[in-house]
C-alpha positions as CSV (number, residue, x, y, z in Angstrom):
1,X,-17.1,8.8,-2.5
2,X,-15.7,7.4,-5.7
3,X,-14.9,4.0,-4.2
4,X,-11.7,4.9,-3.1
5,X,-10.4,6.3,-6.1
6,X,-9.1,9.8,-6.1
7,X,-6.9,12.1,-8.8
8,X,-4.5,14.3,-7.2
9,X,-2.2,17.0,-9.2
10,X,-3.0,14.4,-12.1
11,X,-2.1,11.3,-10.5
12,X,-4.3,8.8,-9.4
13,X,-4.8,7.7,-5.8
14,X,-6.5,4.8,-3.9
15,X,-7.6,4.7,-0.4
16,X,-5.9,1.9,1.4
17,X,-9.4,0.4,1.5
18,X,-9.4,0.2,-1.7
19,X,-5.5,-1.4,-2.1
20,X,-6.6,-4.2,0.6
21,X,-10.0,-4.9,-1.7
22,X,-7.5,-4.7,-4.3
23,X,-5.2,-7.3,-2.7
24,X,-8.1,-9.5,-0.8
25,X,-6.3,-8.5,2.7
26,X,-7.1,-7.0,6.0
27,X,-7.2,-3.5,5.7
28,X,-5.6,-3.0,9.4
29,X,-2.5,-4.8,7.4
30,X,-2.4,-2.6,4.8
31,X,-2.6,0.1,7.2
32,X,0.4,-1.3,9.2
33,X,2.4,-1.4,5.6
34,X,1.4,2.0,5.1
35,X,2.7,2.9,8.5
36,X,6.0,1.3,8.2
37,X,6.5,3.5,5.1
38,X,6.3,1.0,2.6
39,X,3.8,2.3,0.3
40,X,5.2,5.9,-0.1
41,X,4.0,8.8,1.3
42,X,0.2,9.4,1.5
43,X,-2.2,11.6,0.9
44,X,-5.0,13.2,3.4
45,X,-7.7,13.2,1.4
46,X,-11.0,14.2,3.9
47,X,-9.6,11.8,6.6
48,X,-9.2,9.0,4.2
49,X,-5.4,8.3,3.4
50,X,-5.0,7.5,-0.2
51,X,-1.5,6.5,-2.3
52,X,-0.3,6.4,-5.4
53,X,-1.6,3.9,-7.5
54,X,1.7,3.8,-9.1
55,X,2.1,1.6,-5.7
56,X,0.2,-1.6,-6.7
57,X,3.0,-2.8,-8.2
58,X,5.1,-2.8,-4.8
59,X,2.1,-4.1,-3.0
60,X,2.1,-6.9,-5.0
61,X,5.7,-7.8,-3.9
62,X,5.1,-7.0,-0.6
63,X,1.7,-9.0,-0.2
64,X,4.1,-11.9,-2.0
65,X,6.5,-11.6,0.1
66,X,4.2,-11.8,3.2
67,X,2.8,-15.0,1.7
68,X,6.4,-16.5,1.6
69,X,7.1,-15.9,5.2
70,X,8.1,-13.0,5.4
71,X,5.7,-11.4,8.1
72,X,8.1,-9.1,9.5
73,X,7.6,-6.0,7.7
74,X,11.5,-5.0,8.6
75,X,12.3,-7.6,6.7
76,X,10.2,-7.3,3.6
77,X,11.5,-3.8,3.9
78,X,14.9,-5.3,3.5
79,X,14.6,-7.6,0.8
80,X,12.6,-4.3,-1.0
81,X,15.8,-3.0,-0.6
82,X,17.9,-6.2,-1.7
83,X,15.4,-6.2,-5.1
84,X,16.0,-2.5,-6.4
């Protein structure tokens, strides 16, 4: 495996895995980000979901926003929103 790192049609890709190293956060959180659509759609990659890495950015808002308070991720979804 290459540590979670993955190009795809050019683009490069991390496993969740590797976003929640990335981020020093559960992964089961970054899956239930994922999940709530937050992080873009995914890719299948052998049974490993991967996403853009072009997503880093957001995560950083949403991990942020987390450590504000903001737990709910219908919330953080909103204030995504509410930012641009």
């Amino acid at each position: 495996m290459n540590r979670g790192r993955f190009t795809i049609r050019g683009e490069r890709y991390l496993s969740l895995e590797a976003v929640a190293e990335c981020y020093q956060v559960e992964a089961a959180w970054v899956w239930q980000v994922y999940e709530h659509g937050l992080l873009g759609r995914g890719e299948d990659v052998g049974g490993t979901i991967v996403v853009a890495a072009a997503m880093l950015e957001r995560m950083a808002v949403i991990r942020r926003l987390s450590l504000l308070g903001a737990a709910d991720l219908a919330l953080v979804e909103v204030l995504l929103d509410e930012m641009g």
